[in-house]
Each structure stands twice: as structure tokens, then as C-alpha cells.
C-alpha positions as CSV (number, residue, x, y, z in Angstrom):
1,X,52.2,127.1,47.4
2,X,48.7,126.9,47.7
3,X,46.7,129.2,50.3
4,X,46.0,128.0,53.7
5,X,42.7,130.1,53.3
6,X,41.0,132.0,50.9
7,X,38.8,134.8,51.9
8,X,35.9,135.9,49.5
9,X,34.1,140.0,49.1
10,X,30.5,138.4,49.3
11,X,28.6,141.8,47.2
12,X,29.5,141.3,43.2
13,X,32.3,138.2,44.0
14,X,29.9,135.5,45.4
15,X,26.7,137.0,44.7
16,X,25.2,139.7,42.4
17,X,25.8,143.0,43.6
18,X,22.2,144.1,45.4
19,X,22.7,147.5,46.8
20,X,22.5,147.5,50.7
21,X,20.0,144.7,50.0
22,X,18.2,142.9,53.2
23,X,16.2,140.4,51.7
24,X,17.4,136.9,51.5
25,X,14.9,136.2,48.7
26,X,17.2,138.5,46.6
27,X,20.3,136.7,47.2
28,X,21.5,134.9,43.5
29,X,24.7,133.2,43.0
30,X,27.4,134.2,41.2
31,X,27.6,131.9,37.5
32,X,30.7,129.1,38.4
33,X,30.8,130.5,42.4
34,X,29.8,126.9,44.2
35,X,31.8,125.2,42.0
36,X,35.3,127.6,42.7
37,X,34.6,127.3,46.2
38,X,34.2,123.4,46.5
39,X,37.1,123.3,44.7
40,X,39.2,124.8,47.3
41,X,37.1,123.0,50.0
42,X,37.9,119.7,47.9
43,X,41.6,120.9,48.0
44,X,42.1,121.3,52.1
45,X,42.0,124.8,52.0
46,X,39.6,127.2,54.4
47,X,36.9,129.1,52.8
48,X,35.7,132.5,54.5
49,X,34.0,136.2,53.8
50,X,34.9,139.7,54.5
51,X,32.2,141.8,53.3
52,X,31.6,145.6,54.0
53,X,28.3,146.6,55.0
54,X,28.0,150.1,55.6
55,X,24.0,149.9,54.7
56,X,24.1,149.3,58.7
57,X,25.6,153.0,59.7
58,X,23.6,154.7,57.1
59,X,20.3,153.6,58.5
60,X,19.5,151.2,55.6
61,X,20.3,147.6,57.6
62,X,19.9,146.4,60.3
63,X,22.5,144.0,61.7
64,X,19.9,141.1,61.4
65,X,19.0,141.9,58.1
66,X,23.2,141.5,57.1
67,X,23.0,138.3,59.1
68,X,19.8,136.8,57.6
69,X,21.3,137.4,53.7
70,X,24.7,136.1,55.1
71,X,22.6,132.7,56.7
72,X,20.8,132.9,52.9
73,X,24.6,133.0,50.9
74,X,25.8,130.7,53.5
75,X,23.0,127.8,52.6
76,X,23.6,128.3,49.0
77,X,27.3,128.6,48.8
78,X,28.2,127.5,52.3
79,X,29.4,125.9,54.7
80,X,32.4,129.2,55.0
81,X,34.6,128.7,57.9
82,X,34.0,132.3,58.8
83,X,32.5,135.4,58.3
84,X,33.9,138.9,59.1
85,X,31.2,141.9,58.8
86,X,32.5,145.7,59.1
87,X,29.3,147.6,60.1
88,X,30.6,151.0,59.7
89,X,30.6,153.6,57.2
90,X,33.1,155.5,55.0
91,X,33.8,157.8,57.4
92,X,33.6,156.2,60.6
93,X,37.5,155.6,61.1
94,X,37.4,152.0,61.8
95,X,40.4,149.8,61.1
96,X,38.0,146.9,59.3
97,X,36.2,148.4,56.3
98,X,38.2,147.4,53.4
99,X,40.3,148.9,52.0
100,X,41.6,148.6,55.8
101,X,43.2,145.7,56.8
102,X,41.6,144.6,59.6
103,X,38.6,142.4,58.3
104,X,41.4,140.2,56.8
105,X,43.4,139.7,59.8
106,X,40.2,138.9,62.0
107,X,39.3,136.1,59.6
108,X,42.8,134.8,59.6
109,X,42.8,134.7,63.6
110,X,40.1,132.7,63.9
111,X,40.7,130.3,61.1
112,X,44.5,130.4,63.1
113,X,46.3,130.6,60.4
114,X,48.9,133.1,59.2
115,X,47.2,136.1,56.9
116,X,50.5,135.3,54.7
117,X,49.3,132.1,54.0
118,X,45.8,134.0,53.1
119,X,44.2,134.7,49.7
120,X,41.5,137.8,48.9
121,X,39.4,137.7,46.0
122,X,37.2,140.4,45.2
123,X,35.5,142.6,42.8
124,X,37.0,145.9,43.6
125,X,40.5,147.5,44.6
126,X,39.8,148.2,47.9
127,X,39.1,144.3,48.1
128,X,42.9,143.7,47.0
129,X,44.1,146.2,49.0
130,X,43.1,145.1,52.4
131,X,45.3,142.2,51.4
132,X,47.6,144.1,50.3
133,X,47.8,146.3,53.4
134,X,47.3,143.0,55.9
135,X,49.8,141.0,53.7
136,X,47.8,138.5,52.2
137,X,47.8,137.7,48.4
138,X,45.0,139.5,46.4
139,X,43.4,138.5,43.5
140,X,41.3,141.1,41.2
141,X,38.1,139.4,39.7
142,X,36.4,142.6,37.8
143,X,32.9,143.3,37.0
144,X,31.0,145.8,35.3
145,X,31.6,148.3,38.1
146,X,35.5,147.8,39.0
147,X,37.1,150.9,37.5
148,X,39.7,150.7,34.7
149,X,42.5,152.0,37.2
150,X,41.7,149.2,40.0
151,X,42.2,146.7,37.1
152,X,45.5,148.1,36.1
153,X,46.6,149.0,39.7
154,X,45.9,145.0,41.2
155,X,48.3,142.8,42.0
156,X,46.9,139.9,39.9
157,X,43.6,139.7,38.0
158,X,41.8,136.9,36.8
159,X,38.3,137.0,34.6
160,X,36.2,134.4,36.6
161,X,36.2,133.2,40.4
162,X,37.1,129.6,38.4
163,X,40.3,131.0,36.9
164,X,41.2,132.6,40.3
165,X,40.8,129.4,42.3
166,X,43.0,127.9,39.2
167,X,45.8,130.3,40.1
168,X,45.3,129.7,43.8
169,X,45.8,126.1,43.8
170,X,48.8,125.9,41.9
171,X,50.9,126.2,38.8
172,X,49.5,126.3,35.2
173,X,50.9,125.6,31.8
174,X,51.9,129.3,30.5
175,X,52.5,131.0,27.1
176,X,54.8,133.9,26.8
177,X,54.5,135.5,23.3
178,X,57.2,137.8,22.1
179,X,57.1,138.1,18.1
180,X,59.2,139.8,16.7
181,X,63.0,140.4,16.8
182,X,65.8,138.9,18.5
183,X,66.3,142.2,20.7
184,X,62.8,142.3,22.0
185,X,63.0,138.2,22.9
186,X,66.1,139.1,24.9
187,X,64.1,142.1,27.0
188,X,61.2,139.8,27.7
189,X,63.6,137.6,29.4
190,X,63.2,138.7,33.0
191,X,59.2,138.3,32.5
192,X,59.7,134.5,31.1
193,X,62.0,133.8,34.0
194,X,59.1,135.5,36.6
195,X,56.6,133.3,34.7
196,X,58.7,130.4,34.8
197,X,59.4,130.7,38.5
198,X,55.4,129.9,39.6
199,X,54.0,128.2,36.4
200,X,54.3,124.1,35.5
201,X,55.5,125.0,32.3
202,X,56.8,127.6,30.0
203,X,56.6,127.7,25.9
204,X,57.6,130.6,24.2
205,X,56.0,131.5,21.3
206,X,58.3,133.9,19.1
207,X,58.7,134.9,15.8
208,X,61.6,133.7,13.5
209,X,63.9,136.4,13.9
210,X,63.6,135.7,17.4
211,X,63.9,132.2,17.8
212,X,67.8,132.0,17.7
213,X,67.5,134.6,21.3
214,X,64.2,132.6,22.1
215,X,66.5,129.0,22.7
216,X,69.2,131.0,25.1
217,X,66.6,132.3,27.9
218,X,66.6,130.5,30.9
219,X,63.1,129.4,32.1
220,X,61.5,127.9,28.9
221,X,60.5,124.6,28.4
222,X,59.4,124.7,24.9
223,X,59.6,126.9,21.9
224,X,57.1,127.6,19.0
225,X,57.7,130.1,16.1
226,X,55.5,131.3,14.4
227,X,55.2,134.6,11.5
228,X,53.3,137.2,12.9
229,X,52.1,139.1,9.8
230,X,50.7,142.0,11.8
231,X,54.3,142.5,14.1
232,X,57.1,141.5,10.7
233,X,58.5,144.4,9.4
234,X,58.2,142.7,6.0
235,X,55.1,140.4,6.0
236,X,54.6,137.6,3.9
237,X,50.9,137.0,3.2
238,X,48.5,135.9,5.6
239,X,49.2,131.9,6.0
240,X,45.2,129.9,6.4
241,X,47.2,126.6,7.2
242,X,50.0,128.4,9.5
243,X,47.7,130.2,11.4
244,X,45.1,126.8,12.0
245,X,48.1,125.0,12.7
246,X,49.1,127.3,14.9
247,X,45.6,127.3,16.9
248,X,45.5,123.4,16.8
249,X,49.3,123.1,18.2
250,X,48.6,125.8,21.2
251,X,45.6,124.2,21.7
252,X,47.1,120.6,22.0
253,X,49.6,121.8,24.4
254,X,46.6,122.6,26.7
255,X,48.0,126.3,27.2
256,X,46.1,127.4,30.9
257,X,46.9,131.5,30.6
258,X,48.7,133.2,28.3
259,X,50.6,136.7,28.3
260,X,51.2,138.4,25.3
261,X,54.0,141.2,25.1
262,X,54.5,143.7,22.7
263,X,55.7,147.0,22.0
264,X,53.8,150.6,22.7
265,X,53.0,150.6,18.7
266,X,52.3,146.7,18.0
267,X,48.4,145.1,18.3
268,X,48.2,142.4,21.1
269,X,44.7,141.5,19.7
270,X,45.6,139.5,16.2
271,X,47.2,136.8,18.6
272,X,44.8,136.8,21.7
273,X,41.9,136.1,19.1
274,X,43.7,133.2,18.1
275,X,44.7,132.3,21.7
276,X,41.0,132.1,21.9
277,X,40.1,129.9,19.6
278,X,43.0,127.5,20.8
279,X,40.6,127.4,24.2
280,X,43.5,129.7,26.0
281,X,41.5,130.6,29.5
282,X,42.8,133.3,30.4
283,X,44.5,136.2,28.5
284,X,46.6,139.0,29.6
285,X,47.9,141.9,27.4
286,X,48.6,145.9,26.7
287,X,45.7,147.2,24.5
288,X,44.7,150.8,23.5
289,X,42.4,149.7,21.3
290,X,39.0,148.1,22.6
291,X,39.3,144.0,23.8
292,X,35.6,142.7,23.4
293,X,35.8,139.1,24.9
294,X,39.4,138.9,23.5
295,X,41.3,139.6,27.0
296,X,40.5,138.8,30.3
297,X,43.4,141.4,31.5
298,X,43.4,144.6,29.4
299,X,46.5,145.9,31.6
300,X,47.8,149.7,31.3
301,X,51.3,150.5,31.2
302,X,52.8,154.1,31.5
303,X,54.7,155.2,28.2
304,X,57.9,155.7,29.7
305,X,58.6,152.6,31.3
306,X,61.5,150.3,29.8
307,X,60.2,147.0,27.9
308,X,62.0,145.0,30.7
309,X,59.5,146.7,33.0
310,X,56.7,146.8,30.3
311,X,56.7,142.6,30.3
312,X,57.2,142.3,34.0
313,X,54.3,144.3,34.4
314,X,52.0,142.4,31.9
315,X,53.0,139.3,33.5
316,X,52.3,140.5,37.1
317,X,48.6,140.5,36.4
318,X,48.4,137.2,36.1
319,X,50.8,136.8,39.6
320,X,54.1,136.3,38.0
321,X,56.9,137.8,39.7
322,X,60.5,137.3,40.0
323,X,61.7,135.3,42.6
324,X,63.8,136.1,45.6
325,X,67.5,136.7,44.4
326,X,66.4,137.4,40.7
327,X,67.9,141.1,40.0
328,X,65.6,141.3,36.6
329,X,69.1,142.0,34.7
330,X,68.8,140.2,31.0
331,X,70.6,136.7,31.3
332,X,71.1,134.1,28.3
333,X,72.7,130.1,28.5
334,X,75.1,129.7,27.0
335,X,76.9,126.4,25.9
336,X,80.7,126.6,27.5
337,X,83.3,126.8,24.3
338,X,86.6,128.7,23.5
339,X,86.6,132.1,21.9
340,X,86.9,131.4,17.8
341,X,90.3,131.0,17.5
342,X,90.8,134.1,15.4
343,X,90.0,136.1,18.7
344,X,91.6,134.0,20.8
345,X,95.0,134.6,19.0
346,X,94.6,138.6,18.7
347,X,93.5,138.8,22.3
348,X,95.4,136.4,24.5
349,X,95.2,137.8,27.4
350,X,94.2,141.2,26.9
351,X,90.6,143.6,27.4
352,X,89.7,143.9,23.7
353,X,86.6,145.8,22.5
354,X,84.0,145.0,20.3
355,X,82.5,146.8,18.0
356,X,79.1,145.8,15.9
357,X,78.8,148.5,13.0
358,X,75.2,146.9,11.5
359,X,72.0,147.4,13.0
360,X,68.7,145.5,11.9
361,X,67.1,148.6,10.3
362,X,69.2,151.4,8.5
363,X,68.2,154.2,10.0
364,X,69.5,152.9,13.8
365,X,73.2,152.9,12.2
366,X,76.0,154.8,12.5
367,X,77.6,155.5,9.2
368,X,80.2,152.7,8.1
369,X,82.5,155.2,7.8
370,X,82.5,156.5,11.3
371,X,82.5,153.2,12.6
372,X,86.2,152.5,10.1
373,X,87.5,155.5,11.7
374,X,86.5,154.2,15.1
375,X,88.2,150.9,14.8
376,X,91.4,152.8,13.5
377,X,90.8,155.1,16.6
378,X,91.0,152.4,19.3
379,X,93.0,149.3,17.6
380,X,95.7,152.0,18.6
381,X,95.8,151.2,22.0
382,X,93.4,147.8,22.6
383,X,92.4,144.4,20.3
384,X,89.2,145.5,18.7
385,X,87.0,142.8,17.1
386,X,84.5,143.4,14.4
387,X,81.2,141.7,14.6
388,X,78.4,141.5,12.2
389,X,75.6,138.9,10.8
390,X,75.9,137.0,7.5
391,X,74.5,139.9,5.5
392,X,77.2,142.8,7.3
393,X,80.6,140.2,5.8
394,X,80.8,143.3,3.8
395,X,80.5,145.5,5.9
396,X,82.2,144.3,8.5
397,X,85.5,144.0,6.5
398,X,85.5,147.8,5.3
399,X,85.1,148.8,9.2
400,X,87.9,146.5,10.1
401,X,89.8,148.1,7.7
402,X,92.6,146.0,7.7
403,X,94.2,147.6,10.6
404,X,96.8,145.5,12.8
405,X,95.4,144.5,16.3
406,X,91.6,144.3,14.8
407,X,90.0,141.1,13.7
408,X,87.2,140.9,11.7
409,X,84.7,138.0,12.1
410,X,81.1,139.2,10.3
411,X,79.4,136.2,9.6
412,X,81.2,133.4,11.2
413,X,79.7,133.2,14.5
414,X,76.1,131.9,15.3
415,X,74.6,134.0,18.3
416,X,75.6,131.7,21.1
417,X,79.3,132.4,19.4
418,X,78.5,135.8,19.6
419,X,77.7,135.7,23.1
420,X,80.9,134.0,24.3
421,X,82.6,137.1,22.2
422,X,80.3,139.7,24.2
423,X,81.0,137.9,27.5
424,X,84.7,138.1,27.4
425,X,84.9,141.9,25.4
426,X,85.8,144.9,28.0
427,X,82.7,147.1,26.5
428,X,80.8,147.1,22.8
429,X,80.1,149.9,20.6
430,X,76.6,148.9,18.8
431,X,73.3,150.5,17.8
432,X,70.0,150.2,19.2
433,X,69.6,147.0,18.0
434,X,69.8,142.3,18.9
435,X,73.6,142.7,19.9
436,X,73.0,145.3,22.4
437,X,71.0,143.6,24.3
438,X,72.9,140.4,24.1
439,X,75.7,142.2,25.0
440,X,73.4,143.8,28.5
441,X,72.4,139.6,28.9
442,X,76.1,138.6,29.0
443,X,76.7,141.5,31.4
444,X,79.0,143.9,29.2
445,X,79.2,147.3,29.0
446,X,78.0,149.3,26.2
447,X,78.3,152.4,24.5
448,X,74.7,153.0,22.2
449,X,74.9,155.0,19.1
450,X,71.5,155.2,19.7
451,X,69.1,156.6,16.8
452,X,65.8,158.1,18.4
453,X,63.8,156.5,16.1
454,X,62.0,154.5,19.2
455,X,62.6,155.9,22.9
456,X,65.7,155.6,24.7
457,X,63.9,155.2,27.8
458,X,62.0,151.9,26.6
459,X,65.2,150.3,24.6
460,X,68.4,151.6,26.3
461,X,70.9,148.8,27.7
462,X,69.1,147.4,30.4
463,X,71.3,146.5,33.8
464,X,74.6,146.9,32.8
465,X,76.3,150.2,32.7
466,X,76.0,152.2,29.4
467,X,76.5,155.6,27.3
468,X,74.1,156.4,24.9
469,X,75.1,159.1,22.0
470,X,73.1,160.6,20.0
471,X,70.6,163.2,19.4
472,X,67.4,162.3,21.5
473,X,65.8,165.1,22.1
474,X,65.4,166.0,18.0
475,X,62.6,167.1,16.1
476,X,62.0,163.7,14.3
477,X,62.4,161.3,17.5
478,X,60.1,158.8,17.6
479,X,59.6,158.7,13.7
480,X,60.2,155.4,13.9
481,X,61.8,154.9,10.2
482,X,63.4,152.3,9.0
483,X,65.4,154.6,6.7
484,X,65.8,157.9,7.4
485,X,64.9,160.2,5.5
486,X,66.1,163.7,6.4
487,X,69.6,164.1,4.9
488,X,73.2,163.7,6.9
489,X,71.3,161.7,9.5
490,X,71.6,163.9,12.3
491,X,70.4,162.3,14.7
492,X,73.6,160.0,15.1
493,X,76.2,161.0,12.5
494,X,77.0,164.1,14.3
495,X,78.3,161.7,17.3
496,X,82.2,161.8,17.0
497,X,84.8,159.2,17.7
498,X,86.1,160.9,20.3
499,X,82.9,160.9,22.1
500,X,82.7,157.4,21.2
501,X,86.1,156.4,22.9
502,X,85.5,158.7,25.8
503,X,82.2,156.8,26.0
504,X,83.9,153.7,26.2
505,X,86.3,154.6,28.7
506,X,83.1,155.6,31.0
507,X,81.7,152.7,30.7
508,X,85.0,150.3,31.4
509,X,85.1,152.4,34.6
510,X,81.8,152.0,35.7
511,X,82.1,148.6,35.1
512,X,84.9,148.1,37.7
513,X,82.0,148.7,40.0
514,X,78.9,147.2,38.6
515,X,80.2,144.4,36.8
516,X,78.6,140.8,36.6
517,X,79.6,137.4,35.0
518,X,77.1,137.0,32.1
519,X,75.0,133.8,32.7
520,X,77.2,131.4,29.9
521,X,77.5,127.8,31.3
């Protein structure tokens, strides 16, 4: 819903910041500012300012000096439905100087309209947080002098008064990029369904070992893969006609904004540059490493958030957030169908368990062998079914082990097959690794052999409840190998089956509590 009124900082927002300046002579536009506010003028909606002047209670102003460069920015930019002035200083206590709300809710009184229904644009975080603290919507347009920290602290940010009045006014067509595996497609899938819940349309550009995950999220109206060869684990040389192809497709879709997610160790940058040249307006990203023109949103994330929370937070900058009733758990769609019949007639009617011995890197598996004795463990007392991809059919079959009560299925199931399996399973043993968090998306429990090769924090089960095992505190955590190289494994093959099991057994009684159909229609 568009704003009933938007409410404009005047110093650095609509005109170039002149310190405590008096002269009207020295008033100059902002580049693109009478353009953004006849647009929302053009569109019905109540332009106003709330500007600070504290030059009056130092001594600097006088109050018809502010009002003579306010007549001045009024004739050049105006007409503005109303103007709200806080004469006081810093330390004068007054409930109007922004950050304090009470500019804000002046300006919405007299326009009479509800300072809900307001926007604030402005330079600086105490701009967005008068909104905040009135309750209006603020919108972060930085300059040379907003801080790094108000940039990463505001509620949405946008690099030019043209692309804030864009986001205003109404949805835009918006890119999600997630490159890389099907695991990390499934965690970005609260931030496409917050992005899909204000924007026109959603396309999800992915990578190919994501694109089987990429076509279950709900939210997305179009997907485009593409190989990434600075995210795949195993490049393939540097494509000239995939990577043009790739800028002219993006730029035929006429993508408006763009956010790009990746993980604490990937570059954001490779992709935004190419964004750029598809004429992508407005960018949005993580980066360490210095942006130039390539972002318009250089965001900051804490290290120890999880990547659900890592990609709802990218996407917030550009004011996507999940709608009312959303609990941000994973969620997948699933096309209705019966279990493969080989389940179907070991389980009948009974919990079964899975368990998934493979993992898409070595080092994040458990040792075949543990995972045989495991299945021999539990097909004791429960159905167990063995899952793994088309490359795991041998595996699989040793871990299944020919025991009664255990059916092995590696590599006949696609991944929406897979799901229905997840779905229907009391709990799942599995790695850090895709069929984890598929298993989280369908809303089953799960115990993680989890290898610390990546932090548990950023890549445990998200939203469902869960045991991870496994050494996370050792010395090589974080090595982030894909085989390991220190002998015996230890950060995992000192688990036991009996932790395992007892694992499981937490988790199926946590469940009784927590647990939530997956989201398979």
C-alpha cells in the first residue's frame, strides 16, 4: 500500500547539506529531488518536511533566516503540504528533534492522516528513527556523511530519493540470487517468501545444484540458473556467452532491485557487477570487501546469525519482511502423491525413520560404517528407510545392509519424492548437508551428525526440533574442508550409535510438542 504521505529531512535529502546555512542564495537541489517528489504529488500522495534546525538555539539562525531558506526550497521543490521545524538543540529535551518522534506526528496531524500511513526519507539514522519511534515507515537514503552503522541499523535503504519513491509507490519486479547448493536455496526460502510478499514479481536466480530446491519454494514466479564460477565448488571455466546471456536475459525481464545472498566466505560482488550491467537499479548485498558503484546497500550482518536470519536481513534493507502469520520456518510445495510403494509396504501404518548416510562433501559424513550399524541398531524396533542420491546407490545399499524392516531406496526418488519420504518419517539421521534442510522444510525432526567444518550456529536445522552430535568446539572447526584431512575424523566418528538413537528419541519427543505439517499440497 502506497503512503498516504511522505515526509522529507530537508539538509542532505532535498538539498545539499549547508551547515546551519541562512542564505537562500545557497540553497541547491538535490540531483533527481523535483522529479521524486512530483512523482508522489502525481500519485495522490502528501508531500511534507521535518527538518532539525538547531543553528536557531546555538545562536547561529535566526527563526526568519530557517524560514526564508525553507520559502527558497519551497519555490524550487515546492508546493509541500507542510513543514515541521524543531528549533532546539541537542540538549534542550524537546520531544521534536529527530531522532524524537514528535516532528513526525505534528506533520501527520495537520495533513490528518494517520503517521502509520506516513513515510520518512532521510539522510541519517536519526531521520529513520523518528519514524521508527512515531510508527511511520523509514526509508534510509545515505550520503557521504551517514555512518556505516546507520546504514546497516535502517529499516530499509535505498541509493537515490528516485529509488525510494519507487519503493514507496508500490511493488517492483525482484531478483533473489542464491547460487549455489540445494541446502542454501532451501534456507533462503523465508527471505524469497518476505520478498514475495511486497514485490510484483519474484525470479530466483540459482545455480544448478540448486535449481531442483529452487522449483519447490513457495513465492517464485520464475526461475533462472545459472553457473556461478566464483561460488561452484568445482568450476568450469569462465563462460563469455553464459555470462552475456545472462546480463541480456536479467536485463530483458526488466529486474527493478535485486538482493543477492550468500554465505560469510562467498563474494556478492562477481554477480552485482553483472546485475549492473543488466541496468539492475538497485542492489543489495553482504560485502567485506569494498563495493565502489557495485551496491547500493552494502548491508552488515553479525557472524553468528543463522543463514535463515542472514537472508532475512539482506532482504529487509530493501523493505521485505515477512508477512503477518509467516513463522520464517523453511516450507517447500510439494505435488500430492503416495509414498514409493517400497515404503509404503514396509511402513503401513507405522513411525518409520529415515536415515541419509551421504552428504554433498566428504568430510560432513559420518562413516558408512557407523551409519550400517545404525540402521542395524534401530530396524530392531522401528521401519528405517535408507535414502541417498543417484551417486550414494552404493552406498546406500551397504548401510541398509540387508537387514529386515529397512528398505533401501538411493537413487530412486527425485527431491519432491524425497520430500513426501521426509514428510511422513518420525525423525531423520543426516549430515550437515540438502536433505537436512529439506527435511526442517517438511517439518521433521532431525538428528545432525554435524561436521564443524562450517558453524553450527549458521547451518543447524532451522525450526524444527533437532540434536546436533558432534565435536564443535574442536581445534580444526571452521576448516571448512571438503575432505578431511586429520586422520579418524574426529570431529564426528567419535559420535556413537547410542548417542545417535538417544538423539532420535529426543527429538520424536520434542516433536510431540512442536510439530508442524510440512507445507506438501
Amino acid at each position: 500500500m502506497k503512503p498516504a504521505a511522505v515526509l522529507f529531512d530537508r539538509d542532505g535529502t532535498l538539498v545539499r547539506d549547508v551547515p546551519y546555512n541562512g542564505d537562500p542564495a545557497r540553497v541547491d537541489p538535490v540531483p533527481g529531488a523535483r522529479a521524486a517528489l512530483d512523482r508522489l504529488r502525481a500519485a495522490g500522495v502528501a508531500v511534507g518536511v521535518v527538518t532539525n534546525q538547531s543553528g536557531v538555539a546555538r545562536g547561529l539562525l535566526s527563526a526568519d533566516q530557517v524560514d526564508a531558506v525553507n520559502r527558497r526550497v519551497d519555490e524550487l521543490l515546492g508546493p509541500f503540504a507542510t513543514w515541521a521545524v524543531c528549533p532546539h538543540g541537542p540538549h534542550d529535551g524537546c520531544g521534536c528533534r529527530k531522532p524524537a518522534p514528535g516532528l513526525v506526528r505534528e506533520a501527520a496531524r495537520r495533513l490528518r492522516v494517520d503517521v502509520a500511513r506516513c513515510a520518512v526519507v532521510g539522510d541519517i539514522g536519526a531521520d529513520v528513527e523518528a519514524a521508527r519511534a512515531a510508527g511511520a515507515r523509514g526509508v534510509l537514503v545515505p550520503t557521504d556523511v551517514t555512518r556505516p552503522e546507520e546504514v546497516s541499523a535502517a529499516p530499509e535503504v535505498a541509493p537515490t530519493l528516485a529509488a525510494a519513491v519507487d519503493r514507496l509507490l508500490g511493488p517492483r519486479h525482484t531478483l533473489v540470487a542464491r547460487l549455489d547448493s540445494m541446502g542454501d536455496v532451501l534456507l533462503a526460502g523465508p527471505a524469497v517468501r518476505a520478498v514475495a510478499a511486497g514485490a510484483s514479481r519474484v525470479t530466483l536466480l540459482c545455480g544448478p545444484r540448486g535449481r531442483a530446491a529452487a522449483d519447490l519454494l513457495p513465492g517464485v514466479d520464475e526461475v533462472v540458473t545459472f553457473s556461478a564460477a566464483w561460488i561452484d565448488a568445482d568450476p568450469a571455466p569462465v563462460d563469455r556467452a553464459a555470462v552475456l546471456g545472462l546480463v541480456e536475459r536479467l536485463a530483458a525481464a526488466e529486474v527493478g532491485e535485486a538482493a543477492v545472498l550468500t554465505s560469510f566466505h562467498q563474494s556478492a560482488l562477481p554477480l552485482a557487477l553483472l546485475l549492473r550491467m543488466a541496468g539492475v537499479a538497485t542492489i543489495a548485498a553482504i560485502s567485506e570487501d569494498y563495493p565502489g558503484s557495485l551496491l547500493d546497500v552494502r548491508h552488515h550482518a553479525p557472524s553468528y546469525l543463522h543463514e535463515v536470519e542472514r537472508a532475512l536481513s539482506v532482504v529487509k534493507t530493501l523493505g521485505h519482511t515477512l508477512p503477518a502469520g509467516d513463522d520464517g520456518r523453511l516450507a517447500v510445495e510439494v505435488p500430492e502423491a503416495p509414498l514409493p510403494a517400497a515404503v509404503a509396504d514396509l511402513v503401513g501404518d507405522e513411525p518409520y525413520v529415515v536415515v541419509h548416510p551421504g552428504a554433498s562433501v566428504p568430510a560432513r559424513a559420518w562413516s558408512p560404517a557407523k551409519h550400517r550399524d545404525l540402521v542395524a541398531a534401530l530396524s530392531a524396533a522401528r521401519p528405517v528407510v535408507v535414502t541417498g542420491g543417484p551417486d550414494e546407490v552404493a552406498l546406500t545399499a551397504f548401510v541398509a545392509g540387508g537387514h529386515r524392516g529397512v528398505v533401501d531406496v538411493g537413487g530412486r526418488l527425485d527431491l519432491p519424492g524425497l520430500a513426501r519420504v521426509l514428510a511422513g518419517a518420525e525423525a531423520v539421521v543426516v549430515a550437515n548437508t540438502g536433505p537436512a534442510h529439506l527435511a526442517a522444510a517438511v517439518g521433521t525432526p532431525v538428528v545432525s551428525v554435524f561436521a564443524p567444518t562450517v558453524p553450527a550456529a549458521a547451518w543447524r536445522p532451522w525450526g524444527v526440533p533437532h540434536v546436533v552430535l558432534g565435536a564443535l568446539d574442536i581445534g580444526c572447526a571452521g576448516c571448512r574442508a571438503r575432505v578431511c584431512p586429520v586422520p579418524n575424523h574426529p570431529c564426528i566418528d567419535r559420535v556413537t550409535v547410542p548417542e545417535v538413537v538417544r538423539g532420535l528419541d529426543t527429538v520424536v519427543a520434542r516433536a510431540s510438542a512442536d510439530r508442524r505439517p510440512g507445507v506438501v499440497v
